[in-house]
C-alpha positions as CSV (number, residue, x, y, z in Angstrom):
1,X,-35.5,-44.8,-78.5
2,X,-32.2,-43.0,-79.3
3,X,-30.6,-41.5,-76.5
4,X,-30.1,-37.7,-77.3
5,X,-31.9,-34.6,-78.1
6,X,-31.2,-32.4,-81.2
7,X,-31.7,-28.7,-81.1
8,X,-31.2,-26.1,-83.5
9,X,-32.9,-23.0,-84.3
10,X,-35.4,-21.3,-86.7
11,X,-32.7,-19.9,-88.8
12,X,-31.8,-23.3,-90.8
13,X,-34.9,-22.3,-93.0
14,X,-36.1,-25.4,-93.6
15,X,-39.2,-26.5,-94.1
16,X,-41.3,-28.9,-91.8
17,X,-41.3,-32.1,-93.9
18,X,-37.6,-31.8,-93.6
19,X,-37.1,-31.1,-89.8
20,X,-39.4,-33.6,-88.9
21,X,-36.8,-36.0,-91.3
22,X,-34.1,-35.0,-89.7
23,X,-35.9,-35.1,-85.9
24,X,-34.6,-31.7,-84.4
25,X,-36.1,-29.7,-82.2
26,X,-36.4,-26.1,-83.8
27,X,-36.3,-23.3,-81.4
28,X,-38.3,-20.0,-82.9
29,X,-36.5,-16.7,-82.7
30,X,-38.3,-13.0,-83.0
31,X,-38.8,-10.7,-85.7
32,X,-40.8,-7.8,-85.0
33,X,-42.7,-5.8,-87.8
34,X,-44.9,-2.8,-87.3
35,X,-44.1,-2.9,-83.6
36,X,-45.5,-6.1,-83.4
37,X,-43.2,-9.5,-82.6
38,X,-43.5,-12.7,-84.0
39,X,-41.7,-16.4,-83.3
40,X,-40.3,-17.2,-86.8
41,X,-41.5,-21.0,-86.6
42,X,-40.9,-23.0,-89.4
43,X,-44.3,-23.6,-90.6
44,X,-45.0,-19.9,-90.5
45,X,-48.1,-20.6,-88.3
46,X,-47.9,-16.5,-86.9
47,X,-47.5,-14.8,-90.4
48,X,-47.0,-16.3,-94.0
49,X,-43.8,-15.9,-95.8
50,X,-45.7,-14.3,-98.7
51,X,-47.2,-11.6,-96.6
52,X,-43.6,-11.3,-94.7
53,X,-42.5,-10.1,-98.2
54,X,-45.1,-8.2,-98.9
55,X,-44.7,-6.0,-95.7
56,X,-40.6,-6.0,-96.9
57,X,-41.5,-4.7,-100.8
58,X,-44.0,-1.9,-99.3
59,X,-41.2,-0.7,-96.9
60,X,-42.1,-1.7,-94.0
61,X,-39.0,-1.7,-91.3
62,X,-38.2,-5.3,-89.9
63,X,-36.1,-6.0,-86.7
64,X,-34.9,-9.2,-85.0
65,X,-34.2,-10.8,-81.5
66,X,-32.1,-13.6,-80.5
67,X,-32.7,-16.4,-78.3
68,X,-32.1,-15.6,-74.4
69,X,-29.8,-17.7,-72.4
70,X,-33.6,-18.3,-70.5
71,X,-34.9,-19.4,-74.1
72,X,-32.3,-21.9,-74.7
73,X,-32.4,-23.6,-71.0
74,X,-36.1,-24.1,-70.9
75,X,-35.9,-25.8,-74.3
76,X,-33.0,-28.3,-73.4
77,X,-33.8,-29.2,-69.8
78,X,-36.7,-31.2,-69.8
79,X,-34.1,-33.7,-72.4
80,X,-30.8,-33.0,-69.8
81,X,-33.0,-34.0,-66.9
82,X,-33.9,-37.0,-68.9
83,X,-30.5,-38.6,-69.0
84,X,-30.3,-37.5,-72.6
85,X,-27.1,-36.2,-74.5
86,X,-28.1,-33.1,-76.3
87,X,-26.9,-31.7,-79.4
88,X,-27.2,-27.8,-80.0
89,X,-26.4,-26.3,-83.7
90,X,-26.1,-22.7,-83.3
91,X,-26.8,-20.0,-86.1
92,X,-23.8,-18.5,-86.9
93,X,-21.8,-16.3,-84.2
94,X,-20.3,-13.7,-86.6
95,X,-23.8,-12.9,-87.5
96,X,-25.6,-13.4,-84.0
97,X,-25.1,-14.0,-80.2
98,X,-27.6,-16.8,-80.1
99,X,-24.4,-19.0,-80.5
100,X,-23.4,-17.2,-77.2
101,X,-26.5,-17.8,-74.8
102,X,-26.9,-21.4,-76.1
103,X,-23.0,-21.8,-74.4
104,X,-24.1,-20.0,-71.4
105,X,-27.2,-22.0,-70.9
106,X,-25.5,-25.2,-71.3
107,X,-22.7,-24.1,-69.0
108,X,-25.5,-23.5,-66.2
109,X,-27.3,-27.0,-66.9
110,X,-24.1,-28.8,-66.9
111,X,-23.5,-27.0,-63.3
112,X,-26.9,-28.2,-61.9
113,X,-26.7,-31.8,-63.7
114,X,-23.2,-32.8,-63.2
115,X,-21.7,-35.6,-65.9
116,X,-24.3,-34.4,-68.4
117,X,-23.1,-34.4,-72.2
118,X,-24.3,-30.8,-73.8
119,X,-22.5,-30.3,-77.1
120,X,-22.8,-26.5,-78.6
121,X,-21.2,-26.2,-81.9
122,X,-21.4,-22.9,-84.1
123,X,-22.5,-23.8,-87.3
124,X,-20.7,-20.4,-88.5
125,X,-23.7,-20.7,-91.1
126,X,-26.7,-19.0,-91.7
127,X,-29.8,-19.9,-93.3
128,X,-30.0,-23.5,-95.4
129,X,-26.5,-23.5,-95.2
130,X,-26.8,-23.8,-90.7
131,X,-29.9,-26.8,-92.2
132,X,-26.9,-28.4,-95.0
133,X,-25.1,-29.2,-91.5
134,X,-28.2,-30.2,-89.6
135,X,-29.2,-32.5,-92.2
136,X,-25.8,-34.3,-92.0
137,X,-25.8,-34.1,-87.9
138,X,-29.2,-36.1,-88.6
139,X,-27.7,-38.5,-90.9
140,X,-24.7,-39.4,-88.4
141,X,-26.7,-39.3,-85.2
142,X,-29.3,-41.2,-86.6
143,X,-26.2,-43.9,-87.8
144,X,-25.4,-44.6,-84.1
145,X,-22.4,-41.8,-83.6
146,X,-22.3,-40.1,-80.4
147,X,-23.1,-36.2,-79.8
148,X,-19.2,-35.5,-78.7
149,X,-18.3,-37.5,-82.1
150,X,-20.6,-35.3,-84.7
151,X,-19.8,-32.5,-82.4
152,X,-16.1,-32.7,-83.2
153,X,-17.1,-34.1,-87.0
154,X,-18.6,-30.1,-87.4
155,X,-16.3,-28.4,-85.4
156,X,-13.2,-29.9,-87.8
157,X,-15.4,-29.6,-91.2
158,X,-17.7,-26.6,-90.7
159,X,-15.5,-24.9,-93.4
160,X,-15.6,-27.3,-96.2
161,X,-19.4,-26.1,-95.8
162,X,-19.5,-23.4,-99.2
163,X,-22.4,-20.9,-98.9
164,X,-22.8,-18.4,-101.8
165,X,-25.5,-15.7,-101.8
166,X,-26.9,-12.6,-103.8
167,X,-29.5,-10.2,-103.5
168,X,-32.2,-8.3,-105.3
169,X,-31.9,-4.8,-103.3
170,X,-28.6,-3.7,-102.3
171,X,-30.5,-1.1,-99.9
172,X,-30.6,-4.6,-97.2
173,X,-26.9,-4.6,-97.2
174,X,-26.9,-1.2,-96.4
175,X,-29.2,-0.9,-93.2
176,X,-27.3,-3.8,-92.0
177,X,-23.9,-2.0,-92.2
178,X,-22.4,-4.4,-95.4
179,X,-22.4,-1.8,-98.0
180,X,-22.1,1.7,-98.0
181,X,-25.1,4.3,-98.7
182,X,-23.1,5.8,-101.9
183,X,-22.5,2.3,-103.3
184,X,-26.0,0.7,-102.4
185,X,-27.7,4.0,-104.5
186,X,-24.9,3.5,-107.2
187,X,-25.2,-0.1,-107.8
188,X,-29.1,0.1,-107.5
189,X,-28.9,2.7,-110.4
190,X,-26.2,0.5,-112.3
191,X,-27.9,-2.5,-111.7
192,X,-25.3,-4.4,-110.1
193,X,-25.8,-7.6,-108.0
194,X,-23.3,-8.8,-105.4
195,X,-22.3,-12.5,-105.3
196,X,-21.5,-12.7,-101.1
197,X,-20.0,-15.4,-99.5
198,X,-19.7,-16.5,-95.7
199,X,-15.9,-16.6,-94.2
200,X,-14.2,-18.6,-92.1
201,X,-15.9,-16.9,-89.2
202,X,-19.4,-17.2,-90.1
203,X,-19.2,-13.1,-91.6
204,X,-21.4,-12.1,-94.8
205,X,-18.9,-11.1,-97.4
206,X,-18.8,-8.8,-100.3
207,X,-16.6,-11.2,-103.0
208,X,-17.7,-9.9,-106.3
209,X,-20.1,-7.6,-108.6
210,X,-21.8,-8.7,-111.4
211,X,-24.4,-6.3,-113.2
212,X,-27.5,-8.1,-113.6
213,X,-30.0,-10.7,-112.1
214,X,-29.2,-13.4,-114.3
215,X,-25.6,-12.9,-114.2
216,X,-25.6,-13.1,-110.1
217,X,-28.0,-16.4,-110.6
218,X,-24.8,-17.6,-113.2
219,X,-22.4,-16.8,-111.0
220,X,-23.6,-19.0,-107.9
221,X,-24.3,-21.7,-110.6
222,X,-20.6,-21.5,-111.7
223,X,-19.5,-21.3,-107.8
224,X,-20.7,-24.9,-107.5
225,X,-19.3,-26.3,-110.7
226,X,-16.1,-24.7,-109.9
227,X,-15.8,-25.7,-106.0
228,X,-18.0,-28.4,-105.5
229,X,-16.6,-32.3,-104.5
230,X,-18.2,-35.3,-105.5
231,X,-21.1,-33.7,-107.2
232,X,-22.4,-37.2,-107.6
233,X,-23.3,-37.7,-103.8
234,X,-23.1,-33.8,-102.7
235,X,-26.6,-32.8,-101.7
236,X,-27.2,-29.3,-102.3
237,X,-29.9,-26.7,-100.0
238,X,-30.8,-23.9,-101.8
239,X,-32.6,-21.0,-100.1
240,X,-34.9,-17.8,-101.8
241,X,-36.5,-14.8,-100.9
242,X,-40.0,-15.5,-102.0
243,X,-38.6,-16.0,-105.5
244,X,-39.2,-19.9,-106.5
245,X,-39.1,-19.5,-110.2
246,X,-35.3,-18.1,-110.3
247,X,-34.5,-20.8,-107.4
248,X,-35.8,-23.3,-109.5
249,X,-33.3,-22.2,-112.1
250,X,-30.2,-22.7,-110.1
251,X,-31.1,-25.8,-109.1
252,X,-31.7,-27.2,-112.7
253,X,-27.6,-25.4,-113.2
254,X,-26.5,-27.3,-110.3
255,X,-28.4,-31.1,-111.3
256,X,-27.3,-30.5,-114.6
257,X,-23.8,-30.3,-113.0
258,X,-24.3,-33.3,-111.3
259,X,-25.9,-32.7,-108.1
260,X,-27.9,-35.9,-106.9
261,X,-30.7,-33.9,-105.2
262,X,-31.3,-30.3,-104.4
263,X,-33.4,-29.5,-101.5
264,X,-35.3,-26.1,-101.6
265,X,-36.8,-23.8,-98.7
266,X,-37.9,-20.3,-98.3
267,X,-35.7,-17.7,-96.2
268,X,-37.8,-17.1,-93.1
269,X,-38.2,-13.7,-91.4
270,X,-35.2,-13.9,-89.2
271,X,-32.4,-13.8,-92.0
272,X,-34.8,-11.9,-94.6
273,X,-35.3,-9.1,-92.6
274,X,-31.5,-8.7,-93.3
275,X,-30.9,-9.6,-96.5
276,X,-34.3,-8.8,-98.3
277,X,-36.8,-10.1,-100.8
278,X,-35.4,-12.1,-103.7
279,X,-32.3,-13.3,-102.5
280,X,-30.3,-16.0,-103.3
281,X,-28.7,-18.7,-101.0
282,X,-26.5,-21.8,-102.5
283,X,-24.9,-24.0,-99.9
284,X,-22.7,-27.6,-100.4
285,X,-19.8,-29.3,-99.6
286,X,-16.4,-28.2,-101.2
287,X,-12.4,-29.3,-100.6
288,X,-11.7,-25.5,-100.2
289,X,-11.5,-24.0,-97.0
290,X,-13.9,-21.3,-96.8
């Protein structure tokens, strides 16, 4: 039996077949709709994804919460107290303080068990593109590498991790403070459709504008043709707001371009409260810093 414990959280949005491939641990955050929470687990066991979006196209409001510090130490003790090393892949910092409590609660269980190995590493990811990294954290813990050596494998190549989005209703971006009110009504009206990408600290950011679905769904093709290395052995994870069909068109773009295999989940509630129905998430490895 391997020696270490891998935890990440509910924002890879990945589906179970795959967590239970990769053998993580998947802690559940909180989105609360009609005043009502929910734990986002990955096999949607409190509310379907399909009514999730439902609630989102009829208007309804949805919030989040993070993991506690409480959260995160109740998860990882029973594995510390074990004897076990323990590997924690964080969502994103620049988007969340999840990435914060997870250091805090390992900095308390390192205190009370002294000489245990508790690796936090900030995926500076969100979505399949925090699951891209879990799935190689999998692959090299699962090859006999230590948790300090994938740690610092992450920590030195998180940016070579590209992550290209765009979305459907530009009114998202607004609530969450990305794009102004006067541009969101504008570019709703116009019909344009952001291509976003994450930056080198894990931010959502505004890179272009195309006008058009099927010009945004080009665009990310393009991103990978342009940026991506070794499309041969590059795996691709590809992410969609309740909108398979147009997901399912990118990744014919990208296998046509080479990719080997492109794995496909749904965005949960967690990161589609923020970013809406029908978007768009393309994530794979590329030379270029982010």
């Amino acid at each position: 039996m391997a020696n270490y414990a891998f935890f990440t959280e509910s924002t890879i949005d990945c589906y179970p077949d795959l967590i239970e491939e990769m053998g993580c641990t998947v802690l559940p955050l909180t989105f609360i709709l009609d005043g009502k929470e929910y734990k986002n687990y990955p096999d949607n066991r409190e509310m379907s994804v399909e009514e999730f979006y439902e609630n989102l196209r009829s208007g309804k409001m949805c919030t989040t919460s993070q993991l506690s510090v409480s959260d995160i130490y109740a998860a990882l003790e029973p594995a510390v107290k074990e004897g076990k090393e323990v590997f924690y892949l964080a969502f994103s910092s620049g988007l969340s303080g999840t990435c914060q409590s997870a250091m805090l609660a390992a900095a308390e269980l390192k205190e009370k068990y002294p000489g245990s190995v508790i690796e936090v590493v900030d995926s500076l990811q969100a979505s399949m593109g925090e699951g891209l990294i879990a799935y190689y954290v999998s692959r090299k813990l699962k090859n006999g590498e230590s948790v300090s050596q994938v740690a610092q494998w992450v920590r030195e190549n998180a940016l070579s991790f590209a992550a290209w989005f765009t979305v459907d209703d530009l009114m998202f971006l607004k609530r969450g403070g990305r794009l102004s009110g006067g541009l969101a009504i504008a570019g709703t009206i116009l019909g344009i459709k952001p291509v976003l990408h994450v930056d080198n600290e894990g931010h959502l950011v505004n890179m272009a504008k195309v006008r058009g679905r099927k010009a945004s769904i080009n665009a990310l093709i393009d991103k990978y043709k342009e940026t991506a290395i070794d499309k041969e052995n590059n795996i691709v994870f590809l992410s969609h707001g309740n909108c398979l069909e147009e997901a399912l068109m990118i990744a014919e773009g990208c296998k046509e371009a080479g990719a080997p295999e492109v794995r496909i989940g749904t965005i949960g509630p967690v990161i589609g409260a923020h970013s809406g129905y029908k978007t768009l998430a393309l994530f794979f490895l590329t030379d270029n810093q982010r």
